[in-house]
C-alpha positions as CSV (number, residue, x, y, z in Angstrom):
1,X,0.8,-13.0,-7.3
2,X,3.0,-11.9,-4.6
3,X,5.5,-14.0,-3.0
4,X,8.3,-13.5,-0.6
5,X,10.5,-17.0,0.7
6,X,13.0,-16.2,3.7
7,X,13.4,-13.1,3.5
8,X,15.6,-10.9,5.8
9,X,16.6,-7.3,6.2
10,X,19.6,-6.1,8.3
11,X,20.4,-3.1,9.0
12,X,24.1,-2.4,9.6
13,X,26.2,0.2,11.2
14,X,29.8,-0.1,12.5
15,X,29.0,-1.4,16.0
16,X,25.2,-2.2,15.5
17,X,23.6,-5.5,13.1
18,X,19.6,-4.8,13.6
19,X,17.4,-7.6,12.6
20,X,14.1,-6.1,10.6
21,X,12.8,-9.1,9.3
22,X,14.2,-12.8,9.8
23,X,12.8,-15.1,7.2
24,X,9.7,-13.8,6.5
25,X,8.0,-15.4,4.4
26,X,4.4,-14.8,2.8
27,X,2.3,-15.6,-0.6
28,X,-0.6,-12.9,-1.2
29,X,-2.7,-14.2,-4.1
30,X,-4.7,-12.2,-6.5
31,X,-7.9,-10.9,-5.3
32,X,-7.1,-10.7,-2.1
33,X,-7.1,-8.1,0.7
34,X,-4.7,-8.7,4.0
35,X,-4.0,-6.7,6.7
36,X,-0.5,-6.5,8.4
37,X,-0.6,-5.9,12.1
38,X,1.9,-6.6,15.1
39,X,3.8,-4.4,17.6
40,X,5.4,-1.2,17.3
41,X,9.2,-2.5,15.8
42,X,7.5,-5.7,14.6
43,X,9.2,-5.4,10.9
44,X,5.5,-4.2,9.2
45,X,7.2,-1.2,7.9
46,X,10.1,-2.6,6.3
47,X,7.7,-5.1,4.9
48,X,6.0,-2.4,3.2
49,X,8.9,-1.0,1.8
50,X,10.2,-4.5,0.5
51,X,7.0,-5.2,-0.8
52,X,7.0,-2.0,-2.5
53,X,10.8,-2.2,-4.1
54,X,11.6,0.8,-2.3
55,X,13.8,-1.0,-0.3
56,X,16.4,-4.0,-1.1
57,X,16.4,-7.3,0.9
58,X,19.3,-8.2,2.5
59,X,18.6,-12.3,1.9
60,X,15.7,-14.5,0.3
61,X,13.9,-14.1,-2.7
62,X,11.0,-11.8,-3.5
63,X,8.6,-12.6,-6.5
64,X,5.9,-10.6,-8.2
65,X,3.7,-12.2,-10.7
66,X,6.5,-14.9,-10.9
67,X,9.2,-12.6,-11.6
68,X,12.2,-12.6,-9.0
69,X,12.3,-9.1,-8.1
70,X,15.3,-9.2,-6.0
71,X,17.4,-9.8,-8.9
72,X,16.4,-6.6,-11.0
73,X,18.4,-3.4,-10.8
74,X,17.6,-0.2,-9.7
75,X,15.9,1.3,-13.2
76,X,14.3,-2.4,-13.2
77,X,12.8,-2.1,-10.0
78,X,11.4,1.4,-10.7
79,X,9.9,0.4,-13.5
80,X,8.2,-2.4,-12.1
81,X,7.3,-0.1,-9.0
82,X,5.6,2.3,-11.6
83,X,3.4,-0.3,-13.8
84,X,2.8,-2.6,-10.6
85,X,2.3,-0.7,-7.4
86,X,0.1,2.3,-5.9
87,X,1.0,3.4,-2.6
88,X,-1.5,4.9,0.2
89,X,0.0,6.6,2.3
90,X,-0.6,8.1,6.0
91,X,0.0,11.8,5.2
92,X,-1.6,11.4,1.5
93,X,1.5,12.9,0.1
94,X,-0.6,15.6,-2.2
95,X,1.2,18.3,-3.5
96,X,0.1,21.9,-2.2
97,X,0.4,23.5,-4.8
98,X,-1.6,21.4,-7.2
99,X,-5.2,21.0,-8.0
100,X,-6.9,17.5,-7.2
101,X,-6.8,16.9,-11.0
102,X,-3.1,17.5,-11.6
103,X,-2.0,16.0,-8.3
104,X,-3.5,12.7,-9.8
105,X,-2.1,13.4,-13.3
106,X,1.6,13.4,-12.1
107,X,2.3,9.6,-11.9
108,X,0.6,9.2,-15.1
109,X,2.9,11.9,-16.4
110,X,6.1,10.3,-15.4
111,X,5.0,7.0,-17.0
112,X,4.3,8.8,-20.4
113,X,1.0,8.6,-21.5
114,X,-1.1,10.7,-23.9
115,X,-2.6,13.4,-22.8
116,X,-6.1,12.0,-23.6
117,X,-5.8,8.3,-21.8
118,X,-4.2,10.4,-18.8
119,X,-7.8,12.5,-18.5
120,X,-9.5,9.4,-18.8
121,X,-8.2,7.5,-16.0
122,X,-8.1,10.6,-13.8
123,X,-12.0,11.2,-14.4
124,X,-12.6,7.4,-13.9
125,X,-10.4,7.2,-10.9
126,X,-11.9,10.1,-9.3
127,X,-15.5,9.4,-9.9
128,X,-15.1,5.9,-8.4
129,X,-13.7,7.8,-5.3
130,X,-16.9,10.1,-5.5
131,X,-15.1,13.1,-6.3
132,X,-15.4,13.6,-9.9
133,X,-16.8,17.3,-9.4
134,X,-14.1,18.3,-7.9
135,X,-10.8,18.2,-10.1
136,X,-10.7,21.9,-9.9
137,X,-10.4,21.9,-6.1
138,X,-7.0,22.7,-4.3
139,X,-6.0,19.5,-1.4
140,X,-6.5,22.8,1.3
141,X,-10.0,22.5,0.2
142,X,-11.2,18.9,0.9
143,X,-11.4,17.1,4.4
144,X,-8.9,14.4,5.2
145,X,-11.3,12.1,4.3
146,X,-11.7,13.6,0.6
147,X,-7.9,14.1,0.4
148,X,-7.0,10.4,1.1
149,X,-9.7,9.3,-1.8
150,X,-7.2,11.2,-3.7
151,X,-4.8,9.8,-2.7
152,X,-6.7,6.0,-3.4
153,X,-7.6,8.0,-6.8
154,X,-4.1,8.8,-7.5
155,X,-2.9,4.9,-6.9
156,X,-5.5,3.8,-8.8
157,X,-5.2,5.6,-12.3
158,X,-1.9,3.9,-13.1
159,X,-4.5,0.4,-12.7
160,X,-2.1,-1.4,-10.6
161,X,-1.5,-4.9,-9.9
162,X,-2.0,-4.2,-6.1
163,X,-2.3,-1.4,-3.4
164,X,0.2,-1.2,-0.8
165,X,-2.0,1.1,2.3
166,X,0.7,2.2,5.1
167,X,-1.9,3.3,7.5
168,X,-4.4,4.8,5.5
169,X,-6.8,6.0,8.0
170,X,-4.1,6.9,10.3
171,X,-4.5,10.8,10.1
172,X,-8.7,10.3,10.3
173,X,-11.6,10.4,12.3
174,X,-13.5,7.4,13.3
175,X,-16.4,8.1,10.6
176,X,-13.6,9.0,7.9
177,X,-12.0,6.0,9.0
178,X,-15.1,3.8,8.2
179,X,-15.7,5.7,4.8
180,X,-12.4,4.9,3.3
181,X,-12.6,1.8,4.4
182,X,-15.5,1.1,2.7
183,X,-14.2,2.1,-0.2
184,X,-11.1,0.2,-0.2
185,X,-13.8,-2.8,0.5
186,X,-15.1,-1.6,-2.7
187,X,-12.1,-1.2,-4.6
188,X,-11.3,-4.9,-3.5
189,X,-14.5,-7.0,-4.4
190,X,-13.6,-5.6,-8.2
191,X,-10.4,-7.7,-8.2
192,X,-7.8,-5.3,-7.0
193,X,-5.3,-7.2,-4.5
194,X,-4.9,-4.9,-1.2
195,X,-2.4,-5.2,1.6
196,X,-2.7,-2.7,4.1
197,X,-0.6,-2.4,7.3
198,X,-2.5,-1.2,9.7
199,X,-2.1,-0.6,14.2
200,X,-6.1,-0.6,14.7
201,X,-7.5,-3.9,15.1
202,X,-11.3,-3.0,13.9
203,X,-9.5,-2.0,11.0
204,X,-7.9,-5.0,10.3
205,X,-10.8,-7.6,10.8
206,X,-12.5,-5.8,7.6
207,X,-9.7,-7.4,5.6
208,X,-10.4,-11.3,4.3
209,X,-7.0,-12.5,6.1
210,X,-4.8,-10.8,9.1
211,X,-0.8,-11.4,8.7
212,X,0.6,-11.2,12.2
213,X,4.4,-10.0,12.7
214,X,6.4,-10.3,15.5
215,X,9.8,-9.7,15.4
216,X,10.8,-9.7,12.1
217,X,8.5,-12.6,11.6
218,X,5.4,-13.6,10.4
219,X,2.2,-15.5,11.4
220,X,0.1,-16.0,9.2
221,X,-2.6,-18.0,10.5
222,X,-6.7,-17.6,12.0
223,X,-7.4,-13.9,12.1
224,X,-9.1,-13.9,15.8
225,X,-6.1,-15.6,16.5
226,X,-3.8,-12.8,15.5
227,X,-5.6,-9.9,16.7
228,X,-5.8,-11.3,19.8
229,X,-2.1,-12.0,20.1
230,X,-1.9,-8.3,18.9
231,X,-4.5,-7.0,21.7
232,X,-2.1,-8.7,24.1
């Protein structure tokens, strides 16, 4: 589903190359759920980004469902971002000012559907998240817990190809942590593909495969085997 061949990122300034990744290269296949772990500089985030077009790739190739991405423009790419992607995020990005209904309706809004298919995927999404009685409620008035299942709620209406997690218990207790992870567990063994980037190692051993990057890098390889490198 997912496949990235040699990839690099540099970043450039007038007396500064920095290396992000150096051919990284890594296939993801349907179904599956990964964790991303390494160091602190490692080249996880800009992963991420790549991974999620939000970022170009300096060298390499980058292919989603057989399509070279790194070869679309920018309204391309966006496109594909929209219809292909949902992103969990650290800070669960709500909007303040918006009720938990209408803060999952916006992405669905941008892409242009009826008014009637965009209730129905928010009241699906939402009651598979457990939080179907309260659309009404304002983000200030759910737990962090609740507000990331929003979050996974608001990724999930637009039925994307895969989730892209950036840390998604990062902001959460230890028993929030668990919940959410069992419900990205859940959200998994129906078929979505999940790749989460993650620092905490529990975390990571309740994916089915751990990617391990080191300097721009990746390992990819017995999961023990990586988290230990990681714990060292």
């Amino acid at each position: 589903m997912l496949q990235m061949n040699n990839v690099s990122k540099i970043y450039r300034t007038d007396t500064v190359e920095t290396h992000a990744l150096r051919e990284f290269s890594l296939k993801v296949e349907e179904g599956e759920f990964v964790s991303v772990t390494g160091p602190s500089g490692s080249g996880k985030t800009t992963f991420l980004n790549i991974a999620g077009l939000l970022e170009d790739l300096s060298s390499g190739t980058y292919e989603l469902d057989g399509r070279d991405i790194s070869k679309l423009n920018d309204r391309e790419r966006s496109k594909v971002r929209n219809e292909k992607i949902g992103f969990i995020f650290q800070s669960f990005n709500l909007i303040p000012e918006l009720n938990i209904f209408d803060n999952v309706d916006v992405p669905l809004r941008y892409r242009g559907f009826k008014a009637p298919e965009r209730r129905k995927r928010i009241e699906e999404s939402l009651e598979l998240v457990g939080l179907a009685s309260r659309l009404e409620h304002m983000p200030a008035q759910l737990s962090g817990g609740q507000q990331q299942r929003v979050a996974i709620a608001r990724a999930l209406a637009g039925e994307p190809r895969f989730l892209l997690a950036d840390e998604p218990t990062g902001n959460l207790d230890t028993n929030m942590a668990d919940s959410v992870m069992d419900l990205l567990g859940e959200i998994n063994s129906t078929g979505t593909t999940i790749i989460m980037v993650t620092h905490e190692l529990t975390l990571a051993t309740r994916a089915n495969r751990n990617i391990f990057v080191r300097d721009g890098s990746v390992s990819d390889g017995p999961g023990d085997l990586q988290l230990a490198a990681v714990a060292g």
